[in-house]
C-alpha positions in Angstrom: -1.0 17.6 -20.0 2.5 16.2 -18.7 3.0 18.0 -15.6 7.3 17.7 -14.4 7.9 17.0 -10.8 11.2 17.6 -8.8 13.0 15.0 -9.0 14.3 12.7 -6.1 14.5 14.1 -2.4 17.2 11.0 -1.5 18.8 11.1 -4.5 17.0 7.9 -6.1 16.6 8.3 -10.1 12.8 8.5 -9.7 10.8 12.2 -9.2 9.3 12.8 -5.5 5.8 11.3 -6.4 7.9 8.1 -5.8 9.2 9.4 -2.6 5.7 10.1 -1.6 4.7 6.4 -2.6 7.6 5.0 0.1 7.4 7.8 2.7 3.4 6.1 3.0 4.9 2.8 2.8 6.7 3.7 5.8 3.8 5.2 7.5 1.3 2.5 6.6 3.5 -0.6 8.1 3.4 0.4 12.0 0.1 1.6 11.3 -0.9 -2.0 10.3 0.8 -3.2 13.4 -0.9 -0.7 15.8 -4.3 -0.8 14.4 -4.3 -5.2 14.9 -2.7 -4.6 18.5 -5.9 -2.3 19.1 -8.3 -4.7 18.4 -6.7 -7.4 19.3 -5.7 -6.8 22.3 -7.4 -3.6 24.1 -10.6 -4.7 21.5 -10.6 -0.8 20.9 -13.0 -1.7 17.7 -13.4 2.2 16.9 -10.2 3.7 16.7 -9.3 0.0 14.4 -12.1 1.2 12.1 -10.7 4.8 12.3 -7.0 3.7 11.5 -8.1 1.5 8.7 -10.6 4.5 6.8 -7.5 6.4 7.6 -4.9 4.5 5.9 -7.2 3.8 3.2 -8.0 7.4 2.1 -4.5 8.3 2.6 -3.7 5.2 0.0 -6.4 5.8 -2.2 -4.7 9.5 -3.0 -1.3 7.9 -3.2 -2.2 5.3 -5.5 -3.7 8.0 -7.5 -0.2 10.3 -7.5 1.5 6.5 -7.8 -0.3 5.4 -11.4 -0.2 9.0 -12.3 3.8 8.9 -11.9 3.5 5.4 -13.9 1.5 7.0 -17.3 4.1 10.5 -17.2 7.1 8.2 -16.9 6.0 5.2 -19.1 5.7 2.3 -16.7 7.7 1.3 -14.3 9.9 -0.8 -16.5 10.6 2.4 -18.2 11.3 4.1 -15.0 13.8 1.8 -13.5 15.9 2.1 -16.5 19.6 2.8 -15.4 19.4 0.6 -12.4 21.9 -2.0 -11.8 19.2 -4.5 -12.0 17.8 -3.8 -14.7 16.1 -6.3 -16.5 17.1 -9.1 -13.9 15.0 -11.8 -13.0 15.2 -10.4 -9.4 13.7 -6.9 -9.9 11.4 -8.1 -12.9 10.1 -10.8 -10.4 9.4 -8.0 -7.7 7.5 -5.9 -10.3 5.0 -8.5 -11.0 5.0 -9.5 -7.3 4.3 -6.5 -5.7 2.0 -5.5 -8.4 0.1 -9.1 -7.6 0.0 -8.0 -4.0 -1.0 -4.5 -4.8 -4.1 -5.4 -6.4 -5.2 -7.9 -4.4 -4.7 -5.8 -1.4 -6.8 -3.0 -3.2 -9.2 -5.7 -3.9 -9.7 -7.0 -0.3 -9.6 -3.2 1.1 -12.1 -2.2 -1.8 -15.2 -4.8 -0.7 -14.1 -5.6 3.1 -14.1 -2.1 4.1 -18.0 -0.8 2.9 -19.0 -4.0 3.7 -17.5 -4.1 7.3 -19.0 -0.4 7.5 -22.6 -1.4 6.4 -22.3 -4.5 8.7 -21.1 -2.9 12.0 -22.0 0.4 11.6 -20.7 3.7 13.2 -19.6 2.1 16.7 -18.2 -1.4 15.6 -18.7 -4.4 17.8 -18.8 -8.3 17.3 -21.3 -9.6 16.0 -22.4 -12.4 12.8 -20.4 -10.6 10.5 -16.8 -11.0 12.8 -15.4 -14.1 11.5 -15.5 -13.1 8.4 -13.9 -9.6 9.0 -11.4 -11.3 10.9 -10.4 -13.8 8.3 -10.2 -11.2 5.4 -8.7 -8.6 7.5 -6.0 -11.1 8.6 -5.0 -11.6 4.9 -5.8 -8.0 3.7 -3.4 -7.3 7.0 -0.2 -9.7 5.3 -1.5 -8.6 2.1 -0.6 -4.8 2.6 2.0 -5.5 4.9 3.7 -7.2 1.8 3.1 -5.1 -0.6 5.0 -2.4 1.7 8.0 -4.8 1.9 7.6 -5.3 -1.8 7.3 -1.7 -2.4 10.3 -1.0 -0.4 12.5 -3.7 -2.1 11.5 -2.3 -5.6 12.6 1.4 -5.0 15.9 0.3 -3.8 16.5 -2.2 -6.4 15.2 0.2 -9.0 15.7 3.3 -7.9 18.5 3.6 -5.6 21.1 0.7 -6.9 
C-alpha cells in the first residue's frame, strides 16, 4: 500500500514526513542539553530518566515515519535527486555519516536505556551501575547530538539546495 503525503511545509523537495524527521531534530538537541544539565548539575536523576524515555519514544515513532518515508520514496539517494549536490562526495559522505551515527545512536539508546531501567529502577540514584551509565550516556549524548547536526546538514544539502 503506498500511502502519498503532502509534500514540503518549507518548500524543501521532500514530503512532510521529512519535516517531521527535522522538526524532532530540532526538539531533541536542547533536550539533550537540558536533560545532561539536570543531572549534572541539580543531580535531578528522575526527571533525566523521564527526558530520555521521552525523547526515545518520541524517536522511536519518528524513525518509524523516517524508514517508512525511505521504502515509499526509494532511499534516500533516490530522494535527494534534483539537489544541487547531488551525487557529491559531500552529501554522499553525510548519507553514510549520519546513517553511521544513526545506528549507533539507536544501538547505545536500544541496550543502555532497559538496562539503566532494570539497574536503577523507578527512582534513579547512584549506585555500581553509574560509571558505566555515565560513560555510555556521554557518548550516546555526542552520538545523538551528531546525528541531529548530521541530520540537519543532509536536509539542507538534499532537500533545500
Amino acid at each position: 500500500m503506498n500511502i502519498s503525503f503532502p509534500p514540503s511545509i518549507f518548500g524543501a523537495r521532500c514530503d512532510v514526513l521529512m519535516d517531521i524527521v527535522v522538526i524532532s531534530m530540532v526538539v531533541i538537541l536542547p533536550l539533550l542539553w537540558y536533560s545532561y544539565k539536570k543531572v549534572k548539575v541539580e543531580r535531578n536523576y528522575r526527571l533525566h530518566k523521564n527526558i530520555q524515555l521521552t525523547m526515545f519514544i518520541i524517536l522511536f515513532f519518528v524513525v518509524l515515519l523516517f524508514e517508512y518515508d525511505m521504502k515509499q520514496n526509494g532511499g534516500i539517494f533516490a530522494m535527494v535527486k534534483g539537489s544541487a549536490y547531488e551525487g557529491t562526495f559531500f552529501l554522499n559522505f553525510m548519507i553514510y555519516f549520519h546513517t553511521f551515527l544513526s545506528i549507533t545512536t539507536s544501538l547505545i539508546w536500544i541496550l543502555l536505556i532497559p538496562i539503566s531501567f532494570n539497574k536503577f529502577g523507578e527512582n534513579p540514584k547512584p549506585g555500581k551501575f553509574s560509571k558505566t551509565h555515565k560513560f555510555w550516556g556521554k557518548i550516546g549524548m555526542w552520538d545523538m547530538a551528531l546525528t541531529c547536526i548530521t541530520g540537519l546538514i543532509l536536509y539542507i544539502f538534499g532537500f533545500l539546495l
